[in-house]
N, C-alpha and C positions, 0 to 999 in steps of 0.2 A: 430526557429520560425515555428508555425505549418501552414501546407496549406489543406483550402478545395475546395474538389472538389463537384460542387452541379448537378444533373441531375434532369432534369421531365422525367420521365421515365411510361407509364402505367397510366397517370393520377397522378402519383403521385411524391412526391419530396425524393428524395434521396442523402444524405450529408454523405460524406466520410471524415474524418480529419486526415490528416497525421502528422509522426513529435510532436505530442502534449501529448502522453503517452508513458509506454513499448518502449523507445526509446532504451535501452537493447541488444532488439532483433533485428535479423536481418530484420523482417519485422513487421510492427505494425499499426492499422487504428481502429480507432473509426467509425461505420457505424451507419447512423442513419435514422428511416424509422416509419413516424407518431412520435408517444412515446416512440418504440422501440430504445433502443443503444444496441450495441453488439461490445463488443474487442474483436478483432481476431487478435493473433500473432505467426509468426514463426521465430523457432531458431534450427537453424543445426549447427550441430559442426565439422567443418573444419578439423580438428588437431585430429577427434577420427574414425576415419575410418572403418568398419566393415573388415571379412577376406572374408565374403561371396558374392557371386553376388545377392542381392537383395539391394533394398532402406529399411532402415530403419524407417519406416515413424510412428507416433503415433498421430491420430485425437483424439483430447479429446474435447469436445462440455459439457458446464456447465453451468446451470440454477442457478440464487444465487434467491432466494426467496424475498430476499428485494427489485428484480426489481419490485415485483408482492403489495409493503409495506405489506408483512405477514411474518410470522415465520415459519419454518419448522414449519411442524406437527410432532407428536413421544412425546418421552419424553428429548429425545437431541436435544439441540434447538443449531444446527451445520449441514450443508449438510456433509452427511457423503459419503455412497455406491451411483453411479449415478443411477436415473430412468432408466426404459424400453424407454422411450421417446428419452431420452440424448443417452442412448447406441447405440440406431437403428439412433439418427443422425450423431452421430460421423461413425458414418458406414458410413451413406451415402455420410456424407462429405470426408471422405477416397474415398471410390470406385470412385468419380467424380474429384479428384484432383490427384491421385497416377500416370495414365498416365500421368500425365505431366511430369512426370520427367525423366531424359535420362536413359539409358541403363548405366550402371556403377558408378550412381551415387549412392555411401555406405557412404556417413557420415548421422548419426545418428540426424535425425528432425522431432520435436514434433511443430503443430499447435495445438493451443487451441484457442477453442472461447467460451467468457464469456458473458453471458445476465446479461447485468448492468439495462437494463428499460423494462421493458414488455408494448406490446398492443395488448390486444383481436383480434384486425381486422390486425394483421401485422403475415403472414408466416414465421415464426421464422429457420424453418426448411429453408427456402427459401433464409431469409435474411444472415442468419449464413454461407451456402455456398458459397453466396456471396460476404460477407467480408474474409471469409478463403481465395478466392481466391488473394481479392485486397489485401491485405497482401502479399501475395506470391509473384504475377504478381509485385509489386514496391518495394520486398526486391531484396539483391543482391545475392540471388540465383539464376541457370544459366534456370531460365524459362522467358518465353518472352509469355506467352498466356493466356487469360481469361477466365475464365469458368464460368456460370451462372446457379441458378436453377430456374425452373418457374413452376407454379404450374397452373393445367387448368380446370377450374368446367365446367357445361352443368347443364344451369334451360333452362326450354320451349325451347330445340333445341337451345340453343345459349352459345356459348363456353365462359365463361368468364377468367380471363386471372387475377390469385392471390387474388380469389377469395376472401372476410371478413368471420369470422367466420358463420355470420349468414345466407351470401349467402352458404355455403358449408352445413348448414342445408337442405337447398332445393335442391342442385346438386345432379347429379344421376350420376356423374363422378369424380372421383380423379385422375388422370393424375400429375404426377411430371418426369420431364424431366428437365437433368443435362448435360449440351454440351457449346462448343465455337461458334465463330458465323460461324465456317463453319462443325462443326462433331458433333454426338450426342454422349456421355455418358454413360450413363446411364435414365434407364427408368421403374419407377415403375407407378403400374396401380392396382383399385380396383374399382369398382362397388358399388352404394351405391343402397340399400332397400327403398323403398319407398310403400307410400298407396294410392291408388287410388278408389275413388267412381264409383261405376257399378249402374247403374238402372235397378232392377229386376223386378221392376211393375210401373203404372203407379207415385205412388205415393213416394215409400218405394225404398232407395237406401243402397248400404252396401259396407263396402271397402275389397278390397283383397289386399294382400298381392305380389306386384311387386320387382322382381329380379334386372332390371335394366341391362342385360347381354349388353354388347356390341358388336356389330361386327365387323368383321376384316376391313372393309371400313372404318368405323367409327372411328375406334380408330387410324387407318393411317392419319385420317382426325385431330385429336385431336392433333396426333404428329407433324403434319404439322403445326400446331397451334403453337405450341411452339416453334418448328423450326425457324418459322419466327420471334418470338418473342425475342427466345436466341441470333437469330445474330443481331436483335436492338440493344439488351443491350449490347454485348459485344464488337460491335466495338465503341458502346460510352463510355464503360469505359476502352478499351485501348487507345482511344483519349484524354479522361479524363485524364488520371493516368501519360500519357510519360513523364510530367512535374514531376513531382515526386519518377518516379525509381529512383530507388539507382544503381551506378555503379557496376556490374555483378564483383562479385570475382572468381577471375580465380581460378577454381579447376579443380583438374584432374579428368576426368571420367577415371576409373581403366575400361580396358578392359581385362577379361577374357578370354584368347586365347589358344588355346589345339593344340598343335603340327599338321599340316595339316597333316602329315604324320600319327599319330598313327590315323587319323579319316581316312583318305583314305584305311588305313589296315583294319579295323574294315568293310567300305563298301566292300571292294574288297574278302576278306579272309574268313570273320565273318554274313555275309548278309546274310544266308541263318540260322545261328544260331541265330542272332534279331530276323529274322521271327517266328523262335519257339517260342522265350521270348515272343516277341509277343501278337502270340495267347494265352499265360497263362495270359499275362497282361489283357486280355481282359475277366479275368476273378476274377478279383481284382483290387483294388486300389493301394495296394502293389506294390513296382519295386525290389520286391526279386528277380526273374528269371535274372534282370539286374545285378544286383548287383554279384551273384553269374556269370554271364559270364564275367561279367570284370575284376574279381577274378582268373577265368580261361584264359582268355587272359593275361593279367599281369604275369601268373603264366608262360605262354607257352613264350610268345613274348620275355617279355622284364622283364624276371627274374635280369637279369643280369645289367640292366641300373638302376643305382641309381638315375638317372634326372629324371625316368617317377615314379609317382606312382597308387596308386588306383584310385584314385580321378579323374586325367588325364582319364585313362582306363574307367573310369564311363562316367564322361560326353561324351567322344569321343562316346562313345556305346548308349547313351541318343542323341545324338544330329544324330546317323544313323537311330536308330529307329523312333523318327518325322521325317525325312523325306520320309523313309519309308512309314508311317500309312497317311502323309499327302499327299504322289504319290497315293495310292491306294484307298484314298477317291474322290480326282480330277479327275484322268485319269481313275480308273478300274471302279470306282462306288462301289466298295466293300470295306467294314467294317473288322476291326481286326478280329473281334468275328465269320464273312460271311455273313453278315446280307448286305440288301441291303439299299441304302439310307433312305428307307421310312418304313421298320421294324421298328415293335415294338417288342420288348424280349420276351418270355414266360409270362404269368401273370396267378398267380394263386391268391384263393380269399377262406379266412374260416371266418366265423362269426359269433359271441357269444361265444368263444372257451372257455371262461375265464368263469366258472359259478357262482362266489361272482360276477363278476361286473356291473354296468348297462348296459354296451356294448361293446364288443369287436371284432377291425376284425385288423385279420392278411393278410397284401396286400402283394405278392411278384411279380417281377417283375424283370425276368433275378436273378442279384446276390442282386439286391435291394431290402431287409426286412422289413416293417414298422409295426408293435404290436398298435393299436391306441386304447387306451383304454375313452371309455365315463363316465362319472358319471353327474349326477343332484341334483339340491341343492336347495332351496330354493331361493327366489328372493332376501331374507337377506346375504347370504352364501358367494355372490361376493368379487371379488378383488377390495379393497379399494385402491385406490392412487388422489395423487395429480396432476394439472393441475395448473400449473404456475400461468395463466392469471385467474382463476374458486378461489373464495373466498371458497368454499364450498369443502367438498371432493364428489369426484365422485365414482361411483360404475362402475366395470366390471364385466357383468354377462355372456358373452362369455370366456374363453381363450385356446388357442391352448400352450401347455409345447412340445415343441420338444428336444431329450435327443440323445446323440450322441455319447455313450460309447467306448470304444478303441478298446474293441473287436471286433465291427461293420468290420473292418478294420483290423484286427488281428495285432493289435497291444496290447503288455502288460503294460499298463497305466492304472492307478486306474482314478475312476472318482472324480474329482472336480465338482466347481460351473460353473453354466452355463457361457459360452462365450458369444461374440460378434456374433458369427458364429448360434450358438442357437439359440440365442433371435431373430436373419434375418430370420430365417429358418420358425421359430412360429409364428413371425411376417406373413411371406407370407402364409401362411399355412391358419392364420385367415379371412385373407384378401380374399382368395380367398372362405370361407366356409362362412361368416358371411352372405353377403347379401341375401343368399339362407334362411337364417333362417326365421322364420312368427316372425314378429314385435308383436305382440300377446302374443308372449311365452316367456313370465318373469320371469321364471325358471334360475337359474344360470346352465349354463352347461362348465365342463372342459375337454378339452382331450388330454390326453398324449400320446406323439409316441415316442415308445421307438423305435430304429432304430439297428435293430439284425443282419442287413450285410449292406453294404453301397458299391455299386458301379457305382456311378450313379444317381442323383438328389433322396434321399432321400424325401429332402423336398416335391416333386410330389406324392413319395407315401405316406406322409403324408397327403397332399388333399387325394386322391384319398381313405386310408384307414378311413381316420378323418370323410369323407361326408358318406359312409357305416355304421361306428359308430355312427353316427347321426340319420340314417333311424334306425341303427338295436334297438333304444332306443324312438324308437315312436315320435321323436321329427318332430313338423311338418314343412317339409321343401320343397319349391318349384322342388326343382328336384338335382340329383345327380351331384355333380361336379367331374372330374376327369383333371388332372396335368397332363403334357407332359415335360421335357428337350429338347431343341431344340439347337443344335450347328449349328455352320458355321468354313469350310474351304475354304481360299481365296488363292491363288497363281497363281502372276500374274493378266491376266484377268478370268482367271476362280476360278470357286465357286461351292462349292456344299451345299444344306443345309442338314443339318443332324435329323431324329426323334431320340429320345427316346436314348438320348446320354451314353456312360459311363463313368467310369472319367478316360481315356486312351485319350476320344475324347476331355474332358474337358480340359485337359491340355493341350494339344496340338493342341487345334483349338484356331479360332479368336473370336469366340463369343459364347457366352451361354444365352440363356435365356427361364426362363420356363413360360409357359402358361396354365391355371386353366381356367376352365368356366363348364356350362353348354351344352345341347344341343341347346342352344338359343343361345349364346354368352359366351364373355371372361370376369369373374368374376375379375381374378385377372394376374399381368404379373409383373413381372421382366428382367428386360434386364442391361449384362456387355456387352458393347463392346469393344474390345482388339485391332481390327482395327483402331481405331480414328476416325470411321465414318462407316454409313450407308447409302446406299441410299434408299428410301422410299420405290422405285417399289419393291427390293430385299426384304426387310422390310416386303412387303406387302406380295408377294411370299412366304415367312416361315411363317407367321401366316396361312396362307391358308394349308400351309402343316403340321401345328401345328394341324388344325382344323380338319384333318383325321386322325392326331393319337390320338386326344383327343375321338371323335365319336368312336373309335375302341374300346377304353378303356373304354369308357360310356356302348357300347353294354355288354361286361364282368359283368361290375358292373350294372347293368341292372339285368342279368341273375342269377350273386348272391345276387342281392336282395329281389330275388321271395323265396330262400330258408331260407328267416333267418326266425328264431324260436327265438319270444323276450325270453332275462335272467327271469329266476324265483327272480333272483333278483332286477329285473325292481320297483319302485316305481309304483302302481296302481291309475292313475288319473282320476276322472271321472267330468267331466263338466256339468251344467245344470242351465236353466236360470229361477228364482222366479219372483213372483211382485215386483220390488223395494221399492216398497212401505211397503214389509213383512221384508225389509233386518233390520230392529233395533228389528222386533221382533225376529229373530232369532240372533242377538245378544243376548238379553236380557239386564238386568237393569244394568251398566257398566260391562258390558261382560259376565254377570254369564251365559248365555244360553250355547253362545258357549262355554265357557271355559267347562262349563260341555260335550256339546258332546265331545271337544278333548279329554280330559281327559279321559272320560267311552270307547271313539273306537281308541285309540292312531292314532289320525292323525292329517295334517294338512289342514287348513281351510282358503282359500281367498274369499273373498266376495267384490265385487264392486257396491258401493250404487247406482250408476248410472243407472248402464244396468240390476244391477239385476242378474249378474252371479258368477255363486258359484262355484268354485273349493276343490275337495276336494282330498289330498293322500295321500298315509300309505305305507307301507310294506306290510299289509296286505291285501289282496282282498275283502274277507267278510266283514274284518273291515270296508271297503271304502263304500263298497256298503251299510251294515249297515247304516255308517253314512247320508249315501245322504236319505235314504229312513226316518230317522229320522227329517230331514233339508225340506223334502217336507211334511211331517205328519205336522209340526209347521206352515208352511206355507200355506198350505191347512187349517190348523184349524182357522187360524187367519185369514183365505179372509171367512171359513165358517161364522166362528162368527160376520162378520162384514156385510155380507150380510142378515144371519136371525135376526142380528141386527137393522138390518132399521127398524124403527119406534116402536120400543118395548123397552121398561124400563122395564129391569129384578130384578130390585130393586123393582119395584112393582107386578110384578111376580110370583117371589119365594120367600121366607123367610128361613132363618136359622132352623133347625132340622123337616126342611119341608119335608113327607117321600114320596117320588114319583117313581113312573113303568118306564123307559126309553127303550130304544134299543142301545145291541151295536154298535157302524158304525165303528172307527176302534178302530184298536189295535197297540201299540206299545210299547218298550221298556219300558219308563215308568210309563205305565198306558193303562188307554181306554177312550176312549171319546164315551159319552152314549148321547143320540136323545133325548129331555127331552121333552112333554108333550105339555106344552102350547110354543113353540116354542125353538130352540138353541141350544146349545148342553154345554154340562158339565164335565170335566174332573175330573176321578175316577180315581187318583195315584196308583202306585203299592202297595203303603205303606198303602193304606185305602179300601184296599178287600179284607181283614181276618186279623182276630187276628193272627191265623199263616203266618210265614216269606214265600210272594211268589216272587219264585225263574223269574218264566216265567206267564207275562199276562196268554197268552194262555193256561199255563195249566189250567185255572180255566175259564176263558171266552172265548168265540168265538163269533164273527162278525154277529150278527142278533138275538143273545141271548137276550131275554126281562129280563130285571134284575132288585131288588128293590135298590133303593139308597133313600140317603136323602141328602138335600142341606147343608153344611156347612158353604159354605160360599158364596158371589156374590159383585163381587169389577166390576164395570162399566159392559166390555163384559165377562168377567171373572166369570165362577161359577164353583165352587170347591166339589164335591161330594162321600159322602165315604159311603160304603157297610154298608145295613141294622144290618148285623151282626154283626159289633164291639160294 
């Protein structure tokens, strides 16, 4: 018999149904929220135990399209490969649920959650973590604790709390924060873009283009928001749920244990040989120098013992070294590498390196390499995908591709398809460069970072080389962002926080998380906590020391952005506003005008009827500039003819093979427009000023030349006139 459990939770109603589906598994709930329903189930397998000391854990998060009554799009009417969507939640539903589980827990469990109903106004990402959890929290696996996600918007200064799609149109904050009711989680964060009306005269106002940066008060203040939020929900629904756990099956946590003795030799004997490996590790991600000493101790110690082997030797010599790196970060204040707490690496900066591409800059940073390569597209050129809850398909005309090759790492592994690990990386990457872009620029742009050494928050010099790549490609963008890694070591009651981490710190600290912004504020943040908690003031404390090695890094890329020299290969755009009122004449009769400029200066051509503004770009330079000066000649001629049109019928005027003296006024491409007599002016084609083929106006007329023509023809404002001579 199934039971549910119902909360008001946030204004709203939340129904959990146990017992009634997936009874299978060891844990299983139907979650339901507005229209949304979502199963979320787990099943670990008892009897298949792993040999290694980690969890085997597998989050799979799946969208079935029928919750949305549509059909895939494609031509396989089947959910086949998951979205970019699904991928980055099943991530995030892993990274906020994997601490739960004990130290030695190795049997092998897969949580999935399935979107059986979709609702526009329901945080899907939100709700799906949710149910992962009450699954877990009332199967008879050996966890006893609830995790919640909450998600936190900001319209007009006021935090809203799971915000409706349409409210998260107008927030200028994305905040998601994943924690129980007493620890935080996990913690992503992005800034959203917005437009704001300036008065620049009494009358005339115009929008600019807002970043929306956050500061570090602020966003402490957002997390406190949630804070207090996640321990509402969580201690109601472990009140909720104790009726319906399932009796905990005794399993063994397998403890891992390495002889005290071969670890005590390794400190006593071997301490001053870690220290060497050490300092090399701090110069890679690799634990070759480890591996190769535990080889040599194994080799020297305990040749002759067939109870100890490599492996023993390894971890023994792995678990001297953290403690090692983690005394020296607490008590000396000094870094593997010598670097002191608040260093940042070496940083070096090239840009436009690559000359086929629209923009290129190489960021380095210590052993960390990022290649971020720009290109520009057209406003058509974007990534198409679906959106669940969206009838329509949508368009991406940002995206960040981050690429993580094996060599990065020196390791020899061919490259496959992107990971979970990628798509997080690009994901953050975006997050933190997008709101800097002008809302204005409807250009598709893509950038790829290929990642040529890796020791140490890659993803950061993706910001940091990706926002360069942006300036070095003219795209206009409110100001430079630059990435920082921030670690933490805790032991005991002391802490230290760490800048510009490497991944020697990464593994062996308590927390990571990287910070993106501006010189104004924090565009974008990530946060793993490996402690089970943070306290806020500490919280606060590393943002603030985030915020001086972001500054330090801004000044660099500052410096290298005075030297970039745009790609010869840059697309040449030039902008310029008509009378809107001229924009159908510069289309022409279903499109013949322009299609003809495209065509005769190979470019391309946006026009917005509204405002009246014309974009126009090519490959070509002159082409571009050509075309615009052709787009104002039509424009000009069509406000001329309508102003010496006022009160004149040129149908009574002029007549057909009527022979008349005019003056040139201008010239262009194809043709002249000549000053006719009794008022107006009249256009003499290329094609009707000599029997001979001319190549170029100008070589035959020039601007102020009195010339004979005759009228051929006169269609309303329009008169058409070709050379005495043919």
């Amino acid at each position: 018999m199934s039971t549910v459990c119902e909360f008001e939770l946030n204004g709203k109603d939340e129904i959990f149904e146990f017992n009634k589906v997936a009874k299978q598994a060891n844990g299983s709930v139907l979650a339901r929220l507005g229209n949304a329903v979502v199963l979320a189930t787990v099943v670990s397998e008892f009897d298949n135990p792993v040999e290694e000391d980690f969890t085997p854990l597998t989050v799979q998060y799946v969208e079935k399209t029928y919750a949305a009554a549509k059909l895939p799009g494609g031509f396989i009417k089947r959910e086949a490969k998951p979205s970019e969507f699904e991928t980055l939640t099943s991530r995030v539903i892993d990274r906020s649920l994997r601490p739960l589980f004990p130290k030695g827990y190795v049997y092998p469990t897969t949580i999935t959650v399935m979107v059986l109903s979709a609702d526009r106004d329901v945080d899907l990402q939100a709700l799906a973590l949710n149910a992962a959890s009450a699954a877990l929290y009332t199967s008879n696996l050996p966890i006893k604790k609830s995790i919640a996600g909450v998600r936190i918007g900001k319209i007009d200064n006021e935090y809203i709390v799971n915000p409706t799609a349409d409210q998260m149109q107008e927030s200028t904050l994305d905040l998601y924060v994943a924690g129980s009711k007493d620890e935080l989680l996990m913690i992503e964060m992005k800034s959203i873009s917005s437009e704001e009306m300036v008065e620049v005269d009494i009358e005339a106002f115009t929008k600019i283009h807002k970043t929306n940066e956050v500061n570090e008060d602020d966003l402490v203040e957002a997390i406190e928001v949630a804070q207090n939020v996640l321990k509402e929900v969580n201690t109601t629904y472990e009140n909720g749920f104790e009726t319906v756990c399932k009796e905990q099956k005794s399993v063994e946590l397998v403890e891992f244990t390495i002889d005290e003795a071969i670890i005590n030799n390794v400190r006593t004997n071997y301490n001053a040989n870690v220290k060497d490996a050490i300092k090399k590790l701090a110069k890679s991600e690799r634990a070759v120098e480890l591996k190769e000493l535990a080889k040599y101790i194994l080799e020297k110690e305990y040749k002759e013992n067939e109870d100890i082997n490599l492996a023993q030797v390894y971890e023994a010599v792995s678990i001297v070294k953290k403690e090692i790196v983690r005394k020296m970060i607490v008590e000396d204040k000094v870094r593997a590498d010598g670097r002191g707490l608040k260093d940042v690496r070496p940083i070096s900066i090239e840009t436009n390196l690559l000359p086929s591409t629209h923009s290129s800059c190489l960021f380095t940073r210590g052993e960390t390499q990022a290649l971020v390569v720009g290109t520009i597209a057209g406003p058509k050129d974007g990534q198409m995908y679906e959106v669940l809850t969206d009838k329509s398909t949508s368009m991406e005309n940002f995206m960040v591709h981050y690429n993580f090759p094996g060599f990065s790492v020196g390791e020899a592994k061919p490259m496959f398809g992107v990971g979970r690990r990628e798509l997080g990386h690009g994901n953050l990457g975006k997050k933190a460069l997008e709101a800097t872009i002008d809302k204005d620029f409807n250009e598709t742009i893509r950038l790829v970072s290929e990642i040529l050494e890796s020791n140490g928050s890659s993803s950061m010099a993706t910001v940091c080389g990706g926002s360069l790549a942006l300036k070095a490609a003219g795209i206009p963008i409110s100001g430079l962002v630059a990435g920082v890694a921030m670690g933490m070591v805790v032991e005991d009651n002391n802490y230290s926080v760490l800048t510009d981490i490497m991944g020697l710190e990464d593994h062996d600290g308590d927390m990571d998380f990287k910070v993106a912004g501006t010189s104004e504020g924090i565009t974008a943040l990530q946060m793993d906590i490996k402690l089970g908690g943070i306290e806020l003031s500490v919280l606060k404390e590393a943002l603030l020391q985030a915020k001086e090695g972001r500054l330090h890094i801004l000044n660099l890329m500052e410096e290298a952005a005075k030297e970039i020299v745009p790609s010869d290969a840059l697309p040449l755009v030039e902008q310029f506003a008509i009378d809107p009122g001229k924009i159908m004449v510069v289309i022409g009769k279903a499109g013949s005008t322009i299609k003809e400029i495209i065509e005769k200066f190979s470019v391309s051509i946006d026009l917005d009827r509204d405002s009246g503004n014309v974009k126009v770009s090519g490959e070509h330079k002159q082409n571009v500039l050509d075309a615009c000066e052709h787009i104002k000649t039509i424009s000009n001629n069509a406000t001329s003819r309508k102003e010496s049109g006022k009160n004149i019928d040129f149908g009574k005027l002029y007549t057909p093979e009527e022979v008349l003296e005019g003056k040139v006024e201008r010239i262009t491409d194809f043709g002249a427009f000549i000053s006719l007599p009794k008022g107006g002016e009249g256009l003499l084609h290329i094609s009707k000023i000599s029997k001979e083929r001319v190549k170029n106006v100008s070589d035959v007329l020039s601007v102020g030349e009195e010339v004979k023509i005759k009228v051929l023809n006169v269609k309303k404002d329009r008169i058409e006139l070709a050379s005495t001579l043919l």
